[in-house]
C-alpha positions in Angstrom: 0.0 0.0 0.0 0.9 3.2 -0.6 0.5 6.3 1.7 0.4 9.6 0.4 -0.1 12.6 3.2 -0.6 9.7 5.6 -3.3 8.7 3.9 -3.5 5.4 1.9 -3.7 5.6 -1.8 -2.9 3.2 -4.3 -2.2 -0.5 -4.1 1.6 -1.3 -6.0 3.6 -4.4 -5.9 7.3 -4.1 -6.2 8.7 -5.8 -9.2 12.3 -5.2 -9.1 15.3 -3.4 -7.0 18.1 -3.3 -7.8 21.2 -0.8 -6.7 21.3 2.4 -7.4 25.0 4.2 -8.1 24.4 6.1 -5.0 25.8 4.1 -2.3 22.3 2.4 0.1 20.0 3.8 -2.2 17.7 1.0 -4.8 15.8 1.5 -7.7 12.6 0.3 -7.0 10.3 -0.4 -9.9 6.2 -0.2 -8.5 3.3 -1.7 -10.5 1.0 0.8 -9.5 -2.7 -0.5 -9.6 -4.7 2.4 -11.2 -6.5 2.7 -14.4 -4.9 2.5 -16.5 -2.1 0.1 -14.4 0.8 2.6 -14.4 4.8 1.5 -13.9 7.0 4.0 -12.0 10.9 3.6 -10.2 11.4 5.4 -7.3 15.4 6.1 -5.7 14.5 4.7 -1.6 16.5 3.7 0.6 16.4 0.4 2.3 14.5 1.8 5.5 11.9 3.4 3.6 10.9 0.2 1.5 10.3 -1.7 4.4 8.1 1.1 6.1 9.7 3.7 7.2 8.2 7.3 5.9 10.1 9.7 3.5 9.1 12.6 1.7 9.0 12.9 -2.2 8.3 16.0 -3.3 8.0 17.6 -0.2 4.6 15.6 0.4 5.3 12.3 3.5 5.1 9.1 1.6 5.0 5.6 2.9 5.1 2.2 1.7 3.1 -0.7 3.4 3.7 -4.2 3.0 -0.2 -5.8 2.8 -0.6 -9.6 3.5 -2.6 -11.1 1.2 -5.6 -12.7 1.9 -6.9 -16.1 0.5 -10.5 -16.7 -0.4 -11.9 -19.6 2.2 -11.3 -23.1 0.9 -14.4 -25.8 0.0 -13.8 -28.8 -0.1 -14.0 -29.0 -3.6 -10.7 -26.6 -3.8 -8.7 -28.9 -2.2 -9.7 -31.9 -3.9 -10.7 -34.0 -0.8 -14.5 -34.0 1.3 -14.7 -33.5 4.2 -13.4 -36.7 6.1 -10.5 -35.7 3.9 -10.5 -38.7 1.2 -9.6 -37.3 -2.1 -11.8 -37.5 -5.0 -11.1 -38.9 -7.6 -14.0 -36.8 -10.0 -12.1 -34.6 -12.1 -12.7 -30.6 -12.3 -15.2 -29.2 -14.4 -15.0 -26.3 -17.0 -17.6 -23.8 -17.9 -18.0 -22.5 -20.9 -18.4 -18.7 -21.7 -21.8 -18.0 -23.4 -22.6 -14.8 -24.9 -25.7 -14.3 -26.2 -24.5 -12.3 -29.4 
């Protein structure tokens, strides 16, 4: 997550980092997840991609790492019911039908 004026923002993922020529700085390449999905590299240093807040622009940024979260699973995800046996009946696919 990003935080812009302490206020959360935009969802990113980090997609590469790699050393910068200033000495403890990283390039950091953000998938930022607007519309349209934009791609941006930010100079950080080490602190402030794992949280710590820094200013860009004159305007506090921070960067929050966000868990992500798994859907419940059925027992048909897993493959097995619920005394755990695994079936054996194989998945099912589901056309698309448009009516055009």
């Amino acid at each position: 997550m990003v935080y812009f004026k302490d206020q959360p923002t935009v969802y990113a993922r980090i997609e590469y980092v790699e050393p910068d020529v200033k000495k403890d700085w990283f390039r950091v390449t953000l998938q930022l997840f607007t519309i349209p999905i934009q791609v941006v590299t930010w100079i950080l240093r080490a602190e402030y991609i794992n949280g710590e807040a820094f200013t860009m622009g004159g305007n506090p940024m921070r960067l929050e790492r966000i868990n992500p979260v798994s859907p419940p699973q059925t027992p048909e995800d897993t493959g097995s019911d619920k005394a755990g046996k695994t079936l054996k009946k194989p998945a099912k696919v589901l056309p698309f039908k448009s009516d055009r």
